[in-house]
C-alpha positions, 0 to 999 in steps of 0.5 A: 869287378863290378863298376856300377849296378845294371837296370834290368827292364822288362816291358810288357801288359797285363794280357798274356801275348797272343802268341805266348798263351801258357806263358807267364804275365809280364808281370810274374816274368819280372817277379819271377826275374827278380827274385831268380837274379837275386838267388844267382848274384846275393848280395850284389846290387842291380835295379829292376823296372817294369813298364807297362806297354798300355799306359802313357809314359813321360819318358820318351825313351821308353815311349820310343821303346814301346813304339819299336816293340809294336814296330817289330812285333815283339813278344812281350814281356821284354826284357832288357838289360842296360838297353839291350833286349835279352829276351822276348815272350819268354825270356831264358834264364841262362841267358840273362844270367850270362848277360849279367856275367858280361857285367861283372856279376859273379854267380854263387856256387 
């Protein structure tokens, strides 16, 4: 049973990674996402949040976050579900969609 909806995070730019060249902007990863998760799980809730890498943010643990992904040379976009990286560069869906399983979410046939 689903105790309470996760955030899913997906950090990135509005340049294409350097080394992702073909791939989706983050910010078509997390519009893609979105509405992929909201065709798997209908009707249950979750929230969405994008976070642009280049721009200041009052956060700090999203600042810390940016701060890491320079350190360990992620591949954004990033994605990130209740804090937990499930996905770098270009992030697959089976396995987000297993993460949100682990949460209770069920998938519709």
């Amino acid at each position: 049973m689903l105790v309470k909806p996760v955030t899913v995070t997906v950090y990135g730019a509005e340049t294409i990674c350097p080394s992702c060249v073909g791939a989706p902007s983050s910010k078509e990863t997390y519009e893609w996402l979105e509405a992929a998760l909201g065709r798997k799980f209908p009707n249950q809730s979750f929230t969405m949040e994008y976070v642009d890498i280049n721009q200041k943010h009052e956060d700090e643990k999203k600042t810390a976050f940016i701060e890491r992904m320079e350190e360990e040379d992620l591949f954004y976009p990033v994605v990130l579900i209740e804090d937990r990286i499930v996905g770098e560069g270009n992030p697959r869906l089976k396995t987000v969609f297993g993460e949100f399983e682990k949460y209770g979410y069920k998938a519709e046939a």
